[in-house]
Every structure is written in C-alpha cells, then in structure tokens.
C-alpha positions as CSV (number, residue, x, y, z in Angstrom):
1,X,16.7,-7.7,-3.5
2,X,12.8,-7.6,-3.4
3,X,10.9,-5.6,-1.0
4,X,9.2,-7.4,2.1
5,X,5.3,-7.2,1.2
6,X,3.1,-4.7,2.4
7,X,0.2,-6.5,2.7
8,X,-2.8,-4.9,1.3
9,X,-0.9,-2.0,-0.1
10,X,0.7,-3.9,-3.0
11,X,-2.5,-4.0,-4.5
12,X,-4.4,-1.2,-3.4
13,X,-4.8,2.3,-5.7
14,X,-3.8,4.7,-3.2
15,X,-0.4,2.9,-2.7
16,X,3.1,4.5,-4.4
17,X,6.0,3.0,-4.0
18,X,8.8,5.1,-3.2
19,X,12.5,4.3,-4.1
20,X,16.1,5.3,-2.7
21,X,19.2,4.2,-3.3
22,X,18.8,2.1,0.1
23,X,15.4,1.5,0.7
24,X,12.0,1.3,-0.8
25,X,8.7,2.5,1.2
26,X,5.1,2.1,0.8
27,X,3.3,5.5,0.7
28,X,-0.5,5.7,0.7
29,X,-1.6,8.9,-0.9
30,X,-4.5,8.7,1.5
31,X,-3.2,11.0,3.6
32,X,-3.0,14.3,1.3
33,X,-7.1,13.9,2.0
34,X,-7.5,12.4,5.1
35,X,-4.7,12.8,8.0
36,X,-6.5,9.3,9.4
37,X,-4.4,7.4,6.9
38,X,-0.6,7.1,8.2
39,X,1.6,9.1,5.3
40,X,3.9,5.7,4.9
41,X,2.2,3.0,6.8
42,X,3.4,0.3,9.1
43,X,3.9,-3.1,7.1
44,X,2.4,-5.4,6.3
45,X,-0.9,-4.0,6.2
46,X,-3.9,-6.5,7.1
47,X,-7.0,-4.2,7.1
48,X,-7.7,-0.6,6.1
49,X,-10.8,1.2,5.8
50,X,-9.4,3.1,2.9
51,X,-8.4,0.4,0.4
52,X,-9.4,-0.2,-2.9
53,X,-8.1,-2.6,-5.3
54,X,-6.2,-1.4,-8.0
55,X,-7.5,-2.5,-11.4
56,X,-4.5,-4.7,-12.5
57,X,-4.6,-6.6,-8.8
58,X,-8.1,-8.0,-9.5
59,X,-7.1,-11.1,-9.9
60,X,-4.4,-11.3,-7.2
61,X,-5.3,-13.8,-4.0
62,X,-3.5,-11.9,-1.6
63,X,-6.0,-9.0,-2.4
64,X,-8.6,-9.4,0.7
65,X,-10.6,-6.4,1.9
C-alpha cells in the first residue's frame, strides 16, 4: 500500500522516510539543527521555510517552494 503524500517533503533534501512494520513517517532532519522544524511533520506539507529540492526531484511538478 503506498504512503499518503507529504506534500513538499517527498521531494525535499532534508526529508527521510522512516519505515515500520505498520506505518511509514516523514521525518525532516531539520530539526537536529533548528527545533523550529517539527521532528516528523504534519502532512501534507504545503509551505516550509526550510525546503530545498532534492537533486533527483528537479524535474517533479508537485515540487513548488
């Protein structure tokens, strides 16, 4: 089963996607650096101050800042 999309996140650098056996989260890694950015954010994400676009999302449409 797919994971519902997180918005920005799928195609920002700072996102890692974290895996159990019943669910899979979306953790920005932000937050080791700056406690501004929420340690597993609530999705979908529509606007963050701290994204940046991942090299291999460059072409992706859903990738708005």
């Amino acid at each position: 089963m797919p994971s519902p999309p997180a918005g920005l996140c799928d195609s920002c650098r700072h996102q890692q996607v974290v895996r159990t056996k019943r669910s899979t989260f979306s953790l920005c890694r932000r937050w080791k650096d700056d406690e501004r950015y929420p340690r597993y954010p609530r999705l979908p994400v529509l606007r963050c101050r701290g994204y940046e676009r991942r090299a291999d999302a460059a072409d992706d449409p859903e990738a708005r800042t």
